[in-house]
Z-matrix of the N, CA and C atoms (Angstrom, degrees):
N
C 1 1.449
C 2 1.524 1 110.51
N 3 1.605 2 121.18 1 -44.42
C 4 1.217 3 114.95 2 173.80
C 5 1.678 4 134.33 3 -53.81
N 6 1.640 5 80.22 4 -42.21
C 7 1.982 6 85.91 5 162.65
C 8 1.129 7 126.18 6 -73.78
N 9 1.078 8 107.37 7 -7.55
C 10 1.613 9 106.59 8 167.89
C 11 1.323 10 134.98 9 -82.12
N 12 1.481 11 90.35 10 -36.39
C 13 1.610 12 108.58 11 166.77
C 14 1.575 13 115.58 12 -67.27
N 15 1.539 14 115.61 13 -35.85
C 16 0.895 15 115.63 14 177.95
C 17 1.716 16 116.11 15 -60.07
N 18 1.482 17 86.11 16 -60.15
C 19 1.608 18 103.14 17 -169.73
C 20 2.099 19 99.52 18 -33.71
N 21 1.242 20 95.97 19 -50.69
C 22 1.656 21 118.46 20 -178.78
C 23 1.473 22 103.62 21 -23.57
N 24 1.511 23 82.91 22 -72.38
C 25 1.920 24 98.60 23 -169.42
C 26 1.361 25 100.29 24 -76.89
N 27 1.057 26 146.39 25 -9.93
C 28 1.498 27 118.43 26 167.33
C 29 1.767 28 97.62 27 -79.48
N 30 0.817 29 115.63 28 -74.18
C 31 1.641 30 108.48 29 -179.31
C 32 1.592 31 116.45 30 -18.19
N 33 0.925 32 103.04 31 -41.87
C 34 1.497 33 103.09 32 175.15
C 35 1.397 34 114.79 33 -81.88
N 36 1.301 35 130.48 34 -37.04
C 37 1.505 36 129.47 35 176.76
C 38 1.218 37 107.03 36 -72.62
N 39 1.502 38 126.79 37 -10.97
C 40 1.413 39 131.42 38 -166.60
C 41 1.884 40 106.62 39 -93.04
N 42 1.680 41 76.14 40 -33.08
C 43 1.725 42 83.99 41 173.11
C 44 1.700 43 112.35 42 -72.99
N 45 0.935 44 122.02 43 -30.87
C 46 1.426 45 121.37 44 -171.34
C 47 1.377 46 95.27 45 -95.07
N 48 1.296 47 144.94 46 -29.74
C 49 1.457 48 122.57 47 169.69
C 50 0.938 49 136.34 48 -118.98
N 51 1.583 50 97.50 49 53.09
C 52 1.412 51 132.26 50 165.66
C 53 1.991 52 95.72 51 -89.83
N 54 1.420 53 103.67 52 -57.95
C 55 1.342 54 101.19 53 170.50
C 56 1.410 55 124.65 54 -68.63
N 57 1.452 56 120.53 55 119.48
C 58 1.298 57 109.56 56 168.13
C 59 1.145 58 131.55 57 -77.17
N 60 1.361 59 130.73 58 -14.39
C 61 1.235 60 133.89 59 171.55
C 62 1.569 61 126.07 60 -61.36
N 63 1.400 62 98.07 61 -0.95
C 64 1.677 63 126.68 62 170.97
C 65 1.695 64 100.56 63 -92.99
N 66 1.367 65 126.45 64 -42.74
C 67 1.199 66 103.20 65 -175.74
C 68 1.288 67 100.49 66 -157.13
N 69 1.502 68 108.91 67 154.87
C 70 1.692 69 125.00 68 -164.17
C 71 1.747 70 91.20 69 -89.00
N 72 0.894 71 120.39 70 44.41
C 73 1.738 72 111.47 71 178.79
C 74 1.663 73 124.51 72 -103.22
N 75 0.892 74 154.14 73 169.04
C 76 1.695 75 156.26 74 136.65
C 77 1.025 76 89.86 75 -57.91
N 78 1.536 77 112.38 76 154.52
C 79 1.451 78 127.99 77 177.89
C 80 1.482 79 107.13 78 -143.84
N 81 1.346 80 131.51 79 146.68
C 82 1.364 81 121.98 80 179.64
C 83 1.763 82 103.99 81 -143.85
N 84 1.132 83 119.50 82 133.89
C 85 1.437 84 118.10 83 -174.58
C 86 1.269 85 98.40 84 -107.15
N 87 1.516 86 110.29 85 149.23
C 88 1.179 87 126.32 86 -149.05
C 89 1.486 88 116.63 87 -133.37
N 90 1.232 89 127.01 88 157.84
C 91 1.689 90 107.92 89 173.43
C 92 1.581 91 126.67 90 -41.70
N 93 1.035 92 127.75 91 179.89
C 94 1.536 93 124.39 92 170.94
C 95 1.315 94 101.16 93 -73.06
N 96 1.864 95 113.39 94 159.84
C 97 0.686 96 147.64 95 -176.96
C 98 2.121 97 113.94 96 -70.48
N 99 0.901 98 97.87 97 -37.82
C 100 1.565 99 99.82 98 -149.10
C 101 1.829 100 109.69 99 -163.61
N 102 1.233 101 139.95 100 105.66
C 103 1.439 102 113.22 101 173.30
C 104 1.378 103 104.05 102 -105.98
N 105 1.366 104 135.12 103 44.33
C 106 0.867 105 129.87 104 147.11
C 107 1.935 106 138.82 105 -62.94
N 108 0.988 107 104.08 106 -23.56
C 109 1.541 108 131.02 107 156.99
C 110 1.874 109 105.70 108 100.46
N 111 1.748 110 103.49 109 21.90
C 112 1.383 111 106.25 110 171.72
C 113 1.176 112 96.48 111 -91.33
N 114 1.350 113 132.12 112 -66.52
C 115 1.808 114 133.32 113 168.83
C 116 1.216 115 108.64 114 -74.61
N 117 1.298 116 99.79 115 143.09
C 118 1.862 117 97.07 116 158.36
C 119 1.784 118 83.53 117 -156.49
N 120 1.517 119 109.09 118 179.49
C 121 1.836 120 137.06 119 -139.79
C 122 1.374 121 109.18 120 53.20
N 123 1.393 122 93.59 121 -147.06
C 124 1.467 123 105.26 122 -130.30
C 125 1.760 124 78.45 123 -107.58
N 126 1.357 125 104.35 124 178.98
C 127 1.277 126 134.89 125 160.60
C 128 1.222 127 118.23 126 -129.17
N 129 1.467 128 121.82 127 137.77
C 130 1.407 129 136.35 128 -156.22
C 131 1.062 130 103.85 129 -135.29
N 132 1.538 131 110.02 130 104.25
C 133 1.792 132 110.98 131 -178.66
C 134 1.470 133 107.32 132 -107.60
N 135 1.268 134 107.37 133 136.67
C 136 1.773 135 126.31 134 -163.79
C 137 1.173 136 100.57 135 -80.50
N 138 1.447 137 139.70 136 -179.26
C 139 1.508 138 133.47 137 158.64
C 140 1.295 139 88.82 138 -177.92
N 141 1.346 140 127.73 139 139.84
C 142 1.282 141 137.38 140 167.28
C 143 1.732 142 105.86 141 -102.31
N 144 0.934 143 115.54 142 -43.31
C 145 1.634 144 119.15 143 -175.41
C 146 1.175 145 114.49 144 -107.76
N 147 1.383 146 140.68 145 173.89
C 148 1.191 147 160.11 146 139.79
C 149 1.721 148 117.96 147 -23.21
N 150 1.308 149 104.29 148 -77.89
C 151 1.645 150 101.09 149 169.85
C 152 1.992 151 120.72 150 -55.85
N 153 1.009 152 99.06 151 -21.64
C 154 1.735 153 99.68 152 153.15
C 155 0.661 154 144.76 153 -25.60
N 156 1.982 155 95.54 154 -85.79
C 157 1.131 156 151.18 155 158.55
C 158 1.989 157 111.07 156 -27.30
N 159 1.469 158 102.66 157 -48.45
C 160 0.999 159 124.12 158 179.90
C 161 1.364 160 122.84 159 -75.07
N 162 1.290 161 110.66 160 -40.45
C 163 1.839 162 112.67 161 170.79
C 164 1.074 163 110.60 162 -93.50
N 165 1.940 164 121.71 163 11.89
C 166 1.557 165 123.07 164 169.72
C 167 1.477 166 93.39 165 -88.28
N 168 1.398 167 133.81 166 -33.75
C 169 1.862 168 146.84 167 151.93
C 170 1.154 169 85.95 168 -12.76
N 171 1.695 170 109.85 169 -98.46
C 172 1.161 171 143.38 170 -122.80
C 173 2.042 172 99.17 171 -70.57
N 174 1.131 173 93.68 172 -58.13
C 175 2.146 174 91.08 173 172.76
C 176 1.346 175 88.89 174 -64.15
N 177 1.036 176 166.21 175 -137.66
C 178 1.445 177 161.66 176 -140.18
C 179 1.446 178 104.69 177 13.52
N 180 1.293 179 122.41 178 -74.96
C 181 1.049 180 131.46 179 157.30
C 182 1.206 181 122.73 180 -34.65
N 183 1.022 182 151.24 181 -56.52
C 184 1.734 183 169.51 182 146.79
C 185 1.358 184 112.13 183 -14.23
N 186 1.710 185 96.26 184 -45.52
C 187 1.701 186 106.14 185 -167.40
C 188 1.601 187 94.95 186 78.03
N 189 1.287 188 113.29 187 46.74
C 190 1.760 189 106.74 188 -172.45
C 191 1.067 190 96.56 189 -133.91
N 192 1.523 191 148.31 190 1.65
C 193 1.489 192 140.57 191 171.12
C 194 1.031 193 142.25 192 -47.09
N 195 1.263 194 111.19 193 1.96
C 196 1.651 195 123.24 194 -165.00
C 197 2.015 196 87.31 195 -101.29
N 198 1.410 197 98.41 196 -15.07
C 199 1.757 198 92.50 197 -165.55
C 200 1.487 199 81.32 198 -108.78
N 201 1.610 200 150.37 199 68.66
C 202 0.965 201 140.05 200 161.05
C 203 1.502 202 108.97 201 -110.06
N 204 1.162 203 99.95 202 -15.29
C 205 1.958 204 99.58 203 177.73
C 206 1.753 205 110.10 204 -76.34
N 207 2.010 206 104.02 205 -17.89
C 208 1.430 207 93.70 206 -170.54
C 209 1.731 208 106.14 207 -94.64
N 210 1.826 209 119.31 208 -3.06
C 211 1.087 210 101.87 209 -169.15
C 212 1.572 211 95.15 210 -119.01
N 213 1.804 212 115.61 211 10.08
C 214 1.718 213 118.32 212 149.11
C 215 1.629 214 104.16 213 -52.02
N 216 1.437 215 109.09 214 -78.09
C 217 1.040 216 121.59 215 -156.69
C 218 2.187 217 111.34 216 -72.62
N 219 1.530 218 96.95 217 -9.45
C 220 1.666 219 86.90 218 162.94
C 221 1.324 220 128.61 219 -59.71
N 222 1.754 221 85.84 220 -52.79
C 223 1.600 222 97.33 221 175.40
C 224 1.278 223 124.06 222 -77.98
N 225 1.045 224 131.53 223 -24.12
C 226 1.719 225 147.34 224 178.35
C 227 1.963 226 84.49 225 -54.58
N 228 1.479 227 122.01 226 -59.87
C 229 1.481 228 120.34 227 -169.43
C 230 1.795 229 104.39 228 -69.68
N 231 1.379 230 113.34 229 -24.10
C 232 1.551 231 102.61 230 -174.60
C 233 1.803 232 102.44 231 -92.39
N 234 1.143 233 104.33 232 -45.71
C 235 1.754 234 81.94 233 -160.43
C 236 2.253 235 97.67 234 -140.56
N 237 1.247 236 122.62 235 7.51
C 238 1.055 237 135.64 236 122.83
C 239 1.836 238 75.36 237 105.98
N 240 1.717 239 117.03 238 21.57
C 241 1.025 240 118.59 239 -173.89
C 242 1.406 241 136.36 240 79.41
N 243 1.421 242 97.51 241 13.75
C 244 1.463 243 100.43 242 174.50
C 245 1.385 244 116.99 243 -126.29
N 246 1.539 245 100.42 244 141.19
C 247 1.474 246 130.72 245 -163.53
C 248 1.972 247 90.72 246 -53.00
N 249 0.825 248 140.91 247 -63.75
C 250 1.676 249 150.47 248 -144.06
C 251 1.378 250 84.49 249 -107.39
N 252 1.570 251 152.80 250 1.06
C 253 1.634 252 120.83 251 154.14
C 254 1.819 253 115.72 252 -47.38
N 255 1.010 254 103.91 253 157.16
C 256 1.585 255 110.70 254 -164.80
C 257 1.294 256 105.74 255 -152.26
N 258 1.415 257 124.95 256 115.30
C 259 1.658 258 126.60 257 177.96
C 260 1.006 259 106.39 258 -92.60
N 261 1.593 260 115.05 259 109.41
C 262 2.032 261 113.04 260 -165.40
C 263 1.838 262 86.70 261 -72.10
N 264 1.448 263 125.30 262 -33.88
C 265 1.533 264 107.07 263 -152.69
C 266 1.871 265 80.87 264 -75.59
N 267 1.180 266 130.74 265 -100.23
C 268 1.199 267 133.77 266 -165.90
C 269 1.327 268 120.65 267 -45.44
N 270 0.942 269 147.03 268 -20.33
C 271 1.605 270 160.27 269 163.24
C 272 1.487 271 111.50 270 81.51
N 273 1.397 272 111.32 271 32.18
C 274 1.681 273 137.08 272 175.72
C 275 1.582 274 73.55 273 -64.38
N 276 1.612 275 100.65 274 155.74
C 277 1.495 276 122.56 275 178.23
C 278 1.368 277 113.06 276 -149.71
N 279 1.079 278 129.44 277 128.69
C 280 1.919 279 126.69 278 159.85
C 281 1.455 280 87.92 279 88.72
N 282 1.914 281 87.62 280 164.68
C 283 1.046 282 107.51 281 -178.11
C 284 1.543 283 129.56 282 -52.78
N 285 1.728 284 127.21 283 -15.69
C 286 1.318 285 109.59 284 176.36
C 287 1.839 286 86.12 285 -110.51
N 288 1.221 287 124.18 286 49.60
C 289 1.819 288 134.32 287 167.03
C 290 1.718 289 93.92 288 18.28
N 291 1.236 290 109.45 289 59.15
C 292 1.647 291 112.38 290 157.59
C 293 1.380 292 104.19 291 -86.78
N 294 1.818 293 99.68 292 149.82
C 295 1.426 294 122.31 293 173.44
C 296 1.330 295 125.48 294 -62.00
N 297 1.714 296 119.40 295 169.89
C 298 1.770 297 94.44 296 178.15
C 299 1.603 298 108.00 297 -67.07
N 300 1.946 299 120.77 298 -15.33
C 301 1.211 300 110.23 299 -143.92
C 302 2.028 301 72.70 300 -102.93
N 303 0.792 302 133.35 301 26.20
C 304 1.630 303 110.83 302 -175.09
C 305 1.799 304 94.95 303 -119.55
N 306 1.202 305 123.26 304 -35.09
C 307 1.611 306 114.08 305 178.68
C 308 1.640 307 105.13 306 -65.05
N 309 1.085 308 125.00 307 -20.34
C 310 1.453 309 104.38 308 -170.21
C 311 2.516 310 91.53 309 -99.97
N 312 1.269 311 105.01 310 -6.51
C 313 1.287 312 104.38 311 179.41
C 314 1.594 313 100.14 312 -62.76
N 315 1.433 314 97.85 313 -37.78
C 316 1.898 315 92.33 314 -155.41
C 317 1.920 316 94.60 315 -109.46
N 318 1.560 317 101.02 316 30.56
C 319 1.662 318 94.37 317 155.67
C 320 1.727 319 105.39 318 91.00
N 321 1.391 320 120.00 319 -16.84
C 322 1.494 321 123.41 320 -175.03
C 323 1.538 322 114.15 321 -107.18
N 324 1.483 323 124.54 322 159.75
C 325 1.123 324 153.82 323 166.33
C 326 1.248 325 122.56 324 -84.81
N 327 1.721 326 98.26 325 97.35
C 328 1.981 327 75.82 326 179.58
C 329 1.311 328 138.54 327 -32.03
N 330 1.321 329 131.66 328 169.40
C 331 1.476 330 130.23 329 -176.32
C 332 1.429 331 102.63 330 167.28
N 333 1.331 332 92.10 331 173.03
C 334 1.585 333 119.67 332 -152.65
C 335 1.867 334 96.54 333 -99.02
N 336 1.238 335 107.71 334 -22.87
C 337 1.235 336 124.76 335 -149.75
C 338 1.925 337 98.71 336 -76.63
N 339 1.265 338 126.27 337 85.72
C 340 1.067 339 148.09 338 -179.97
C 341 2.005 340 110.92 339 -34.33
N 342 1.240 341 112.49 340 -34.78
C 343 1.476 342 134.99 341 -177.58
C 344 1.775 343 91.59 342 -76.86
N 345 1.468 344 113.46 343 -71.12
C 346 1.789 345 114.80 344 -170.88
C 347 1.013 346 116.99 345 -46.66
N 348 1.480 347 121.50 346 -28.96
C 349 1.429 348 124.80 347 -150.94
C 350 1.736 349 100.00 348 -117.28
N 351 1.719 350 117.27 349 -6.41
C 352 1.798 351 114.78 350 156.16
C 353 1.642 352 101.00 351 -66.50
N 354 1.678 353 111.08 352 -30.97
C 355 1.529 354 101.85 353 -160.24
C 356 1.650 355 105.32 354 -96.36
N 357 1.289 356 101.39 355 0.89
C 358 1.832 357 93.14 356 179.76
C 359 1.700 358 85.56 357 -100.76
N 360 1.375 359 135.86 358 -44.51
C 361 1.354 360 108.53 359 164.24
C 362 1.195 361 147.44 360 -27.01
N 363 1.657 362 102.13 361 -56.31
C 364 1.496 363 110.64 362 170.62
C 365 1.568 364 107.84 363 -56.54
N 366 1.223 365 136.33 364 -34.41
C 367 1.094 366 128.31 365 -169.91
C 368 0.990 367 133.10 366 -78.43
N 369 1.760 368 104.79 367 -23.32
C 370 1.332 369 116.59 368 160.24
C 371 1.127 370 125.93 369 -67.72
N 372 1.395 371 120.01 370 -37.77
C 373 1.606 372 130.78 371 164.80
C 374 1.321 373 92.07 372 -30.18
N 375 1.901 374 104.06 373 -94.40
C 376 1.405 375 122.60 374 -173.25
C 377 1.712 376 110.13 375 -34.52
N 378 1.047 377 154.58 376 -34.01
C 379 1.044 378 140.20 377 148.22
C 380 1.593 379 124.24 378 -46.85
N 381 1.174 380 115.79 379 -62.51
C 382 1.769 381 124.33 380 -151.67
C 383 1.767 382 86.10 381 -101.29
N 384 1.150 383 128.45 382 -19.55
C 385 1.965 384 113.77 383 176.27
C 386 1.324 385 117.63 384 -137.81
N 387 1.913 386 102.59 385 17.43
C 388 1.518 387 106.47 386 176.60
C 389 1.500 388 128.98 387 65.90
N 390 1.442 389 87.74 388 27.61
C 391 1.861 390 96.61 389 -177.81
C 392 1.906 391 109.33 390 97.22
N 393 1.629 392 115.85 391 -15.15
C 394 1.433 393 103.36 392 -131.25
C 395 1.830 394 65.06 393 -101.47
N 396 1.650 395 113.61 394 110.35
C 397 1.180 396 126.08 395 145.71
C 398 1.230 397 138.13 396 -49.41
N 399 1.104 398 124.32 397 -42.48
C 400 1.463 399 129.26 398 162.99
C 401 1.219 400 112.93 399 -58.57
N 402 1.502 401 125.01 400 -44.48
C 403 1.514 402 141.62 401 -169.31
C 404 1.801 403 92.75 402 -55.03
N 405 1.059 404 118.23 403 -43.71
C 406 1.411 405 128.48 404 -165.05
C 407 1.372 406 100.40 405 -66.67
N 408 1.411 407 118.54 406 -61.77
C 409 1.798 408 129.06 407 167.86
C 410 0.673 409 96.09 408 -45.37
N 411 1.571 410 172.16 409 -11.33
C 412 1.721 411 147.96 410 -146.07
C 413 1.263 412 78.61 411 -125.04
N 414 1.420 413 135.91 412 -23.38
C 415 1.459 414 128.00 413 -153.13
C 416 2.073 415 103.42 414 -98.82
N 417 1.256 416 76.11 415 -41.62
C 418 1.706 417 94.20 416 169.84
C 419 1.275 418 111.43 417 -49.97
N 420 1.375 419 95.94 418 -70.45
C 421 1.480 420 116.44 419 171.14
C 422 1.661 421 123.32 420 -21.16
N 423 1.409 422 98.96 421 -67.97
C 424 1.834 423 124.49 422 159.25
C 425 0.852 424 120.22 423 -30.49
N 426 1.449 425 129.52 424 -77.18
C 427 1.277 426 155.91 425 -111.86
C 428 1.521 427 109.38 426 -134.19
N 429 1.398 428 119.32 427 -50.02
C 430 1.069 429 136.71 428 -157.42
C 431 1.317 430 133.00 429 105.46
N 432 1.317 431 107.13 430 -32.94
C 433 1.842 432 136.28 431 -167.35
C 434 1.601 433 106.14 432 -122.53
N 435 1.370 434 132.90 433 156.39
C 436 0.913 435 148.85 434 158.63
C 437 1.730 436 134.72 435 -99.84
């Protein structure tokens, strides 16, 4: 049921950003989705910035692109995508708003560096939800936090 829903909403986001006059974004088309013969085209991953741009790379690589709408909109809700957001009450930092004690969990050094800190995200995913990006959004979603 979930892939279906999914499959759903990408088709439809695919339809609208095909047109740009729907959105001020870069767009990059991507291998197919699925050859199973429930989905088929393309997938069209949006990116407004650079570090995006960059974890649109990095799931490409992964074979994880189909879950790029759930870790747009994770981070879009944690730190609105920027490398230097800073939670003075909790002291969450960067774009995936990890703790001081969670960058050194998943092997990294805090930093400013907008690129290090897409790839200590993913890792935290892949550590704490097994890769499953969306799984992480449902938790956000929940909870508030990931």
């Amino acid at each position: 049921m979930f892939k279906r829903l999914l499959a759903i909403f990408l088709l439809v986001t695919l339809t609208v950003a095909i047109d740009d006059k729907f959105f001020d974004k870069s767009h990059i088309p991507v291998a197919p989705l699925s050859n199973d013969g429930h989905i088929s085209g393309t997938v069209v991953a949006f990116y407004e910035n650079e570090y995006q741009r960059y974890a649109v790379d990095l799931l490409t690589q992964m074979g994880k692109l189909e879950q790029w709408y759930c870790l747009y909109t994770l981070w879009m809700r944690e730190s609105n995508w920027n490398p230097k957001s800073h939670n003075r009450k909790s002291g969450a930092y960067g774009i995936a708003q990890f703790m001081p004690a969670t960058w050194k969990l998943v092997g990294y050094e805090r930093t400013d560096n907008g690129f290090i800190q897409v790839e200590a995200g993913l890792a935290y995913i892949q550590r704490k939800y097994g890769g499953n990006i969306c799984k992480a959004l449902g938790s956000n979603l929940a909870r508030g936090w990931y």
